[in-house]
Backbone as CSV, one residue per row, in Angstrom:
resi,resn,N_x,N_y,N_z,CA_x,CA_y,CA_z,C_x,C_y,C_z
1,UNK,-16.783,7.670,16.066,-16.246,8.552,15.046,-17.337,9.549,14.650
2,UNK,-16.911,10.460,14.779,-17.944,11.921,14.006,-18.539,11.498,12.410
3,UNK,-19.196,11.877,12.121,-20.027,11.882,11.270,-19.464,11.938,9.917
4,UNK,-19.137,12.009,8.992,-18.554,13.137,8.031,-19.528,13.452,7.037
5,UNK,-19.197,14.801,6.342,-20.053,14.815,5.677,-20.579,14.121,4.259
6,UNK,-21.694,14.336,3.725,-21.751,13.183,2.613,-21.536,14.044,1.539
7,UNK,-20.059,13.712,0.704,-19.658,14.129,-0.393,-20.689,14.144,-1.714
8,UNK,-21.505,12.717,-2.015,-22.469,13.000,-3.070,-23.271,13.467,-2.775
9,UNK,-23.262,13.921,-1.576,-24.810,15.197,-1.698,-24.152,16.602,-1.885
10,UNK,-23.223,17.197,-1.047,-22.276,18.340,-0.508,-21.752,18.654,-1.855
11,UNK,-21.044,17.892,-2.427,-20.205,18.002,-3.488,-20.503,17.924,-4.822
12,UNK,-21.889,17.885,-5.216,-22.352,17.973,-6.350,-21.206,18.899,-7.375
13,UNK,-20.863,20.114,-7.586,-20.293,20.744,-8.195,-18.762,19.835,-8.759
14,UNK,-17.854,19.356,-7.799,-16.980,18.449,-7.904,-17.158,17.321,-8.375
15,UNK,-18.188,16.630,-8.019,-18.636,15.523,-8.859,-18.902,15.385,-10.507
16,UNK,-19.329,16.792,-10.834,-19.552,17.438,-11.976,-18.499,16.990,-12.859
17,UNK,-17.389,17.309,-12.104,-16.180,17.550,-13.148,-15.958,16.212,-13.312
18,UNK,-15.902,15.259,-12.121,-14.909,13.351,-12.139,-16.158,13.275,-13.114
19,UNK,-17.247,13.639,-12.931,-18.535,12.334,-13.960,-17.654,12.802,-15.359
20,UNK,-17.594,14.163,-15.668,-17.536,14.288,-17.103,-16.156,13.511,-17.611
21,UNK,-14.955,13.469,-16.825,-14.150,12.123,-17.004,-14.312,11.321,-17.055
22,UNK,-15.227,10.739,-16.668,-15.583,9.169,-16.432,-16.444,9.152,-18.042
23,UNK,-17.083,9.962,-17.826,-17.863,9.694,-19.410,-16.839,9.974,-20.564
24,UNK,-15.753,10.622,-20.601,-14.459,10.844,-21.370,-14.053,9.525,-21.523
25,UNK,-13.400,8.727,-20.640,-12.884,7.689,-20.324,-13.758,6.566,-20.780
26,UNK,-15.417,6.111,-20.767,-15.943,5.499,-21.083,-16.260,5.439,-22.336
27,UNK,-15.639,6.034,-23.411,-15.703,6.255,-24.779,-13.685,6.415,-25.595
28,UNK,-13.017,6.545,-24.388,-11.402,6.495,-24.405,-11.094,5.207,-25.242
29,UNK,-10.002,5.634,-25.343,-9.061,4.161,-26.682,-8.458,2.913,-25.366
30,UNK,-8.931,3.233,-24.290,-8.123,2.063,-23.444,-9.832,0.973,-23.414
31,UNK,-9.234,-0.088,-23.863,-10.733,-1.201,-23.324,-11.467,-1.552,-22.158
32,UNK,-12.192,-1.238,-22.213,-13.280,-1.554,-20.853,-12.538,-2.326,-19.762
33,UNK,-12.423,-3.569,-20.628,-11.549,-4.839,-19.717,-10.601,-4.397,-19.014
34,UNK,-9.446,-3.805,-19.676,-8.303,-2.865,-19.041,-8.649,-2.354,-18.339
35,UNK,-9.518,-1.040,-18.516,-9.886,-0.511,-17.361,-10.420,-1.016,-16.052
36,UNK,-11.445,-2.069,-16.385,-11.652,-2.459,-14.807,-10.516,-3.066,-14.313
37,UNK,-9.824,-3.750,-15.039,-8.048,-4.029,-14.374,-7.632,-2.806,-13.167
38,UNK,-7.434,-2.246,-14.335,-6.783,-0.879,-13.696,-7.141,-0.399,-12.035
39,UNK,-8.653,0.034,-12.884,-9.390,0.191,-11.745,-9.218,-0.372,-10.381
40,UNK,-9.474,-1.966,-10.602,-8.801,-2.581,-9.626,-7.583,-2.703,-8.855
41,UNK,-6.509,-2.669,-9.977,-5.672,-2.372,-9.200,-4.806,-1.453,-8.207
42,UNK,-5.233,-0.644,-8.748,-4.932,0.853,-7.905,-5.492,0.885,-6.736
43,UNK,-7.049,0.303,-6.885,-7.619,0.525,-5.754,-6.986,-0.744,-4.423
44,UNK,-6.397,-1.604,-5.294,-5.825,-2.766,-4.079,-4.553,-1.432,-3.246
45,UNK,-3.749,-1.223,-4.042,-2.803,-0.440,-3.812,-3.278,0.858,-2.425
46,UNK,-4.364,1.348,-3.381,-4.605,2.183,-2.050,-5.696,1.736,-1.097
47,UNK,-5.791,0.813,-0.982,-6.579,0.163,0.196,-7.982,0.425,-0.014
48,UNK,-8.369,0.944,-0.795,-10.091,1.593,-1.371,-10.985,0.614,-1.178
49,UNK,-11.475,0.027,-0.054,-12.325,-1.313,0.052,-14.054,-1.012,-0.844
50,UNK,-14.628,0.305,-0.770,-15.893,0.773,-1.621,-15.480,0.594,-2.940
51,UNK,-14.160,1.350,-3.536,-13.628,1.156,-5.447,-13.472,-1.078,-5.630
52,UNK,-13.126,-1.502,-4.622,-12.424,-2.647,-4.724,-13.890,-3.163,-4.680
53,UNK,-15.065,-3.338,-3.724,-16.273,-3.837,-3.976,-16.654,-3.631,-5.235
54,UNK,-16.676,-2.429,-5.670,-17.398,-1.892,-7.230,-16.644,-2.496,-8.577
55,UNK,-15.377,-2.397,-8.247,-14.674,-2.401,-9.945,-14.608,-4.134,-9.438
56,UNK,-14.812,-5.048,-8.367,-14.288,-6.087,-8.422,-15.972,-6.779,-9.284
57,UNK,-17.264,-6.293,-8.596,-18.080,-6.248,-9.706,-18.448,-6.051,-10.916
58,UNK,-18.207,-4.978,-11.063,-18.235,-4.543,-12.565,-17.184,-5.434,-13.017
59,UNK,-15.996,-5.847,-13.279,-15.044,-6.599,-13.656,-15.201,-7.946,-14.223
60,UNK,-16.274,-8.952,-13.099,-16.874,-9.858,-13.404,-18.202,-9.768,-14.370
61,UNK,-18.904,-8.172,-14.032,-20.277,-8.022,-14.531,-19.719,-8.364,-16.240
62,UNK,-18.296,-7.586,-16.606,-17.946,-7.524,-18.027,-17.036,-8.789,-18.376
63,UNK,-17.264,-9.964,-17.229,-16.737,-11.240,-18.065,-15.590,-11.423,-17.461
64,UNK,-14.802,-10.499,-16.495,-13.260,-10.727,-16.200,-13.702,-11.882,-15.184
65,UNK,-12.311,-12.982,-15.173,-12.417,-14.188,-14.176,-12.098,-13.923,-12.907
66,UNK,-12.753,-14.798,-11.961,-12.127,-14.652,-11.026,-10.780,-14.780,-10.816
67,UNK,-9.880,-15.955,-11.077,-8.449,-16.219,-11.211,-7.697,-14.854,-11.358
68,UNK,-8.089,-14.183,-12.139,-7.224,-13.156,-12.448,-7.476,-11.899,-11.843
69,UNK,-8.641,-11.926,-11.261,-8.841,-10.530,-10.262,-8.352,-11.073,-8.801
70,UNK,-8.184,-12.448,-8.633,-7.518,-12.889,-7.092,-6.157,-12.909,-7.548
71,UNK,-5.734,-12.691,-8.482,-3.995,-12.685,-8.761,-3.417,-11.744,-9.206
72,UNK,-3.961,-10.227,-9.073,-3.558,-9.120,-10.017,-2.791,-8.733,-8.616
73,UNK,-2.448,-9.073,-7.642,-2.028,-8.374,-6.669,-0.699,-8.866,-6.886
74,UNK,-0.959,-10.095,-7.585,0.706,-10.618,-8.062,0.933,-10.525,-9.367
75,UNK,0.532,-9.508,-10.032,0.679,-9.990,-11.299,1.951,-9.988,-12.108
76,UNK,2.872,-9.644,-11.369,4.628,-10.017,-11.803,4.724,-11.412,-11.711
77,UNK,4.567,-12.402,-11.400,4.733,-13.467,-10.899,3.817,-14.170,-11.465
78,UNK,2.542,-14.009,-12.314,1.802,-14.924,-12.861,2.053,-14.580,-14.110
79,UNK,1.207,-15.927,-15.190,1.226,-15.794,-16.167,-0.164,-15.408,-17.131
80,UNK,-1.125,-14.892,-16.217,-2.416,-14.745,-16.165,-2.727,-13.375,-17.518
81,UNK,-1.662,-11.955,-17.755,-1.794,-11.533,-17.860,-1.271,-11.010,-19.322
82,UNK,-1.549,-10.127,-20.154,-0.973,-9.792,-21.455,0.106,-9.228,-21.538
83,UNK,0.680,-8.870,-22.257,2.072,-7.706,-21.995,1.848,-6.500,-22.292
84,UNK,0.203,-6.070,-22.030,-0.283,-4.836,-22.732,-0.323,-4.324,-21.764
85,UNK,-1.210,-5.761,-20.697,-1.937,-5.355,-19.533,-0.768,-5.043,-18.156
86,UNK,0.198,-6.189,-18.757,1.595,-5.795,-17.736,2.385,-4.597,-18.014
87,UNK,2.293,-4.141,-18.999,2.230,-2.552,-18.912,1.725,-1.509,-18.404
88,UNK,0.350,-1.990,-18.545,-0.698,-0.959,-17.515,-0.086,-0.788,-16.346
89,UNK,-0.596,-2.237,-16.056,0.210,-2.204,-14.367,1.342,-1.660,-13.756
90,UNK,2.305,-1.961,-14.515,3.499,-1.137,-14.247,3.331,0.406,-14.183
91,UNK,2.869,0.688,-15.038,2.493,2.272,-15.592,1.772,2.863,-14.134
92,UNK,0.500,2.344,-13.898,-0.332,2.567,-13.178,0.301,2.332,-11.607
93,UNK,0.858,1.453,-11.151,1.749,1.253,-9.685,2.873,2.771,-10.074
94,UNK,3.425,2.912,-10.596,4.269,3.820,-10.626,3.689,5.250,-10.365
95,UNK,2.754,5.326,-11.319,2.154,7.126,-10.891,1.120,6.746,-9.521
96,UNK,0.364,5.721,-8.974,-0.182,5.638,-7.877,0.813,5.875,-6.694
97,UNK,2.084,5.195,-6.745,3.466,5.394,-5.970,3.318,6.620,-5.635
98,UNK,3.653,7.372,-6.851,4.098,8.584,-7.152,5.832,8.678,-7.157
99,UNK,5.818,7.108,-7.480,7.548,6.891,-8.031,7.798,7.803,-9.670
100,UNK,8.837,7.664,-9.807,9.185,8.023,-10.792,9.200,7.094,-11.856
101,UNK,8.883,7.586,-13.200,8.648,6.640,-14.265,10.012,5.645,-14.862
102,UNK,10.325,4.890,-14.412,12.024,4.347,-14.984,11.770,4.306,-16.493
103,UNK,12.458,4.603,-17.100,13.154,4.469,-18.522,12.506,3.237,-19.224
104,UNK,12.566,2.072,-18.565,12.359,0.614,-18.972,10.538,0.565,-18.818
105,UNK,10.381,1.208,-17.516,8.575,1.270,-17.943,7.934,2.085,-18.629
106,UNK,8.639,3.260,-19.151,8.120,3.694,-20.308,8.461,3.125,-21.795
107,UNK,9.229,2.588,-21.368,9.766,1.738,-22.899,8.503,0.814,-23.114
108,UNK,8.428,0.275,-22.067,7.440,-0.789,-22.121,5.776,-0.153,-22.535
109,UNK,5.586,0.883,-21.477,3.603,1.378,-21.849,3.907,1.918,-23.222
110,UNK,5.478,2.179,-23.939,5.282,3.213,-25.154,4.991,1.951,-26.200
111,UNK,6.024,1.042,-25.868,5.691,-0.597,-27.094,4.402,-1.159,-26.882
112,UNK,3.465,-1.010,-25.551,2.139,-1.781,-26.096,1.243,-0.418,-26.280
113,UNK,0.970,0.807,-26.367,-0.046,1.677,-26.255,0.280,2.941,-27.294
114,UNK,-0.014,3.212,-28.176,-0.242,4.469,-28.398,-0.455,5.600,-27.864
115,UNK,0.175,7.082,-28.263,0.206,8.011,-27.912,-1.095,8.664,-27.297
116,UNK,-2.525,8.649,-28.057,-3.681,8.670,-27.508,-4.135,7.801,-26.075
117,UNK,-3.440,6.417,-26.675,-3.639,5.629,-25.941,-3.268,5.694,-24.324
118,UNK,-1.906,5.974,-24.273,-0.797,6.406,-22.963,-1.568,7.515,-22.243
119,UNK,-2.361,8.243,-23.063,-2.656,9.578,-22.342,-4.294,9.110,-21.817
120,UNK,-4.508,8.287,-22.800,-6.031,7.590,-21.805,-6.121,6.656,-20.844
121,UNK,-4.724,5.962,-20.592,-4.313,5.290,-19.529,-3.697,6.185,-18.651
122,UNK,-3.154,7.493,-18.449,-2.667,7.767,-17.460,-4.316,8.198,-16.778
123,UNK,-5.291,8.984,-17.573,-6.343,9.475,-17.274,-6.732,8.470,-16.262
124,UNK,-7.358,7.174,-17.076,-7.622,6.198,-15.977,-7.274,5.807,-14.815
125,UNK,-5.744,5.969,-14.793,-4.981,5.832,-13.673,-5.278,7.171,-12.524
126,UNK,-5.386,8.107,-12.684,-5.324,9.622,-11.953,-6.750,9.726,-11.511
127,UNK,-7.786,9.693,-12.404,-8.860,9.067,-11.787,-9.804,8.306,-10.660
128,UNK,-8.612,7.413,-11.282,-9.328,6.241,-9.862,-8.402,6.838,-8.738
129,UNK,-6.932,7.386,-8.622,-6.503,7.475,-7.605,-7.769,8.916,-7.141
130,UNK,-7.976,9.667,-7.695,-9.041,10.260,-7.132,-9.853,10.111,-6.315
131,UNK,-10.589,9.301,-6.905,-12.098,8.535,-6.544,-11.803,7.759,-4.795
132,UNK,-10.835,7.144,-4.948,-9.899,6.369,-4.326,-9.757,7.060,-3.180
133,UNK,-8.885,8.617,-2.971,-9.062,9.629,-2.300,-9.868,9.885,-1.810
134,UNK,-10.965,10.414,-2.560,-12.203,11.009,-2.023,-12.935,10.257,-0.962
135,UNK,-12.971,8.384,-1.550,-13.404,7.560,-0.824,-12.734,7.574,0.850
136,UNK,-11.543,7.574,0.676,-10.806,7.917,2.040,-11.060,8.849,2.846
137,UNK,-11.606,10.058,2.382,-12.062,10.963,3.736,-13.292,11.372,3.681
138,UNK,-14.657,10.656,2.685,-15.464,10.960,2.996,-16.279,9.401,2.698
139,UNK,-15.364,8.279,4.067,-16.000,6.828,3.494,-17.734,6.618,3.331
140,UNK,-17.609,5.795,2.209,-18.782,5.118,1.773,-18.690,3.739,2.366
141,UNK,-19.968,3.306,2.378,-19.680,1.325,2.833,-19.829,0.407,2.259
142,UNK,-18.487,-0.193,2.237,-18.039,-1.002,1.103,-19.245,-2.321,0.961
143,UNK,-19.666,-3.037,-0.181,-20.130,-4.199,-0.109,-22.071,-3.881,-0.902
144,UNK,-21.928,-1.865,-0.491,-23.305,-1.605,-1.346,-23.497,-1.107,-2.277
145,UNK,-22.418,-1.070,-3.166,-22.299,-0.799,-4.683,-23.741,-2.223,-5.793
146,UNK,-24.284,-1.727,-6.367,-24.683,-2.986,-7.193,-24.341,-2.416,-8.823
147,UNK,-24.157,-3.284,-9.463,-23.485,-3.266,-11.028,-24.370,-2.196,-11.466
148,UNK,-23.947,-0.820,-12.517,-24.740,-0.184,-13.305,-25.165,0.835,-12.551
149,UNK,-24.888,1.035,-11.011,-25.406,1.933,-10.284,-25.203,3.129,-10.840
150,UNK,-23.887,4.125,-11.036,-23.870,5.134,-11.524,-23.381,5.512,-12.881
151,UNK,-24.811,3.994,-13.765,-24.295,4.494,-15.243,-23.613,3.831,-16.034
């Protein structure tokens, strides 16, 4: 395979913009915990094996169990999870889809999240599908992330 080029060197200017989200987001009304959820899960969804090394670290670095990061792939089916967080999820599989929002899952992210709140979870969500992206055509190798690396 050809080479590709290396986005964190090349792409400084673009990077510019995801960091200043990420630092948005790291001060956002959605909880850390959630977020590395999130994080995670999206990235199972889109196959992101570099996001899935990192957020599956960081996840544990902030206390999340294992049990529940080996079961978020089911998390309809377990009982592992909150009805805040089974909101996320729903929320978050749907715009990663790029399905349409049903009626009943917005009923649902509107009963556990606030209006600030909804809009700092979609952030999170759009985000990682980003990152997620980017990872896809300009791969990194998964497994050399270490906790705290960028921040």
């Amino acid at each position: 395979m050809k080479q590709r080029l290396n986005f964190q060197e090349k792409g400084q200017n673009a990077l510019k913009a995801l960091y200043g989200i990420g630092g948005y987001l790291k001060n956002a009304s959605i909880e850390q915990a959630l977020r590395d959820l999130v994080y995670f899960r999206v990235s199972q969804i889109n196959r992101c094996a570099y996001c899935l090394d990192m957020h599956y670290k960081d996840a544990r670095a902030h206390g999340e169990t294992e049990q529940r990061l080996y079961g978020l792939s089911a998390w309809r089916v377990t009982n592992y999870y909150t009805p805040r967080e089974r909101a996320a999820f729903a929320w978050a599989e749907a715009l990663t889809k790029c399905e349409d929002v049903s009626d009943a899952d917005y009923k649902e992210v509107e009963e556990q999240f606030s209006d600030e709140e909804l809009i700092d979870l979609t952030m999170v969500v759009t985000t990682i599908n980003t990152w997620n992206r980017i990872n896809h055509a300009f791969p990194k190798e998964p497994g050399t992330y270490s906790v705290g690396q960028f921040g």
